[in-house]
C-alpha positions in Angstrom: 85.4 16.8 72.6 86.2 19.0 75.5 89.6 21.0 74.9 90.6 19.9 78.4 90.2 16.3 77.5 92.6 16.4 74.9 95.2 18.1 77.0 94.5 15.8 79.8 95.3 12.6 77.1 98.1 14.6 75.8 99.7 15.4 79.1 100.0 11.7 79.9 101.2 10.8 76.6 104.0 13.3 77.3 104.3 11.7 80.7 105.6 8.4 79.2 106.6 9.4 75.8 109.2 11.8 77.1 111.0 9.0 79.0 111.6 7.4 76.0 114.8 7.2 74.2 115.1 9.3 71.2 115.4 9.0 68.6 112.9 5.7 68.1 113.0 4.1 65.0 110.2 1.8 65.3 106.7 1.4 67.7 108.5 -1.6 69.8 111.7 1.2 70.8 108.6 2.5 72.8 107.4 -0.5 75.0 110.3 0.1 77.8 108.9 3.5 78.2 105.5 2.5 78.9 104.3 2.1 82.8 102.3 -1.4 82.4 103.6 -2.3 78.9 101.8 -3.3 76.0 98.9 -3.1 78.3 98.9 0.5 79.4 95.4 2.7 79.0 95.7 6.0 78.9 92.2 7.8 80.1 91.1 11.2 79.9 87.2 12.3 80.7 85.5 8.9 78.8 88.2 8.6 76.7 90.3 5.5 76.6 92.8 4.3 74.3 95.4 1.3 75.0 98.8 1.5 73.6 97.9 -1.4 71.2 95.6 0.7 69.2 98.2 3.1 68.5 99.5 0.4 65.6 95.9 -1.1 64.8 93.9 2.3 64.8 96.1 5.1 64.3 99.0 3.4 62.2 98.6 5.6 59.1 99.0 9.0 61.1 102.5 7.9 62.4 105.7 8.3 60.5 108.3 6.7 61.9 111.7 7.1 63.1 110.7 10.5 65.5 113.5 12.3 67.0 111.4 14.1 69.7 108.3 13.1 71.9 106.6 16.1 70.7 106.6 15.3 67.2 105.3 11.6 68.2 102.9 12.9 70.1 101.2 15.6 67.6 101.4 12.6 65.4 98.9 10.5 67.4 97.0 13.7 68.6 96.1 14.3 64.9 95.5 10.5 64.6 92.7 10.6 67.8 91.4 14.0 66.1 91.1 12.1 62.6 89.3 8.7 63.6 87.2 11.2 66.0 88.3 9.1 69.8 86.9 13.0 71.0 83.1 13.1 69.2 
């Protein structure tokens, strides 16, 4: 993992996360948000995760309700880091 890939994928998390309304109390609060839906990518370098593995892969490192997009955010950051989407 380059540093700048994970701010790239963090930067467009924080581009549609941050249009979300806060606080969200559950992962389907988040679907308005997102630019294509259940079916949006997001891509940085030759990474690629879809929204839907957010709930399938990276479940256990979200704690739900967040108040903040930040805190969501570092959530599934640490999640990616974790399950190693930047080895």
């Amino acid at each position: 993992m380059t540093a700048d890939t994970a701010e790239q994928l963090r930067a467009e998390l924080e581009a549609v996360f941050t249009n979300a309304d806060y606080p969200v109390e559950e992962p389907m609060e988040l679907v308005p948000a997102l630019p294509d839906g259940p079916s949006t990518t997001f891509e940085a370098g030759d990474v690629r995760v879809g929204v839907m593995d957010f709930g399938a892969e990276y479940a256990e490192y979200q704690e739900y309700p967040y108040e903040t997009a930040e805190a969501l955010i570092d959530d599934l950051m640490t999640g990616f880091r974790e399950e190693g989407l930047f080895d």
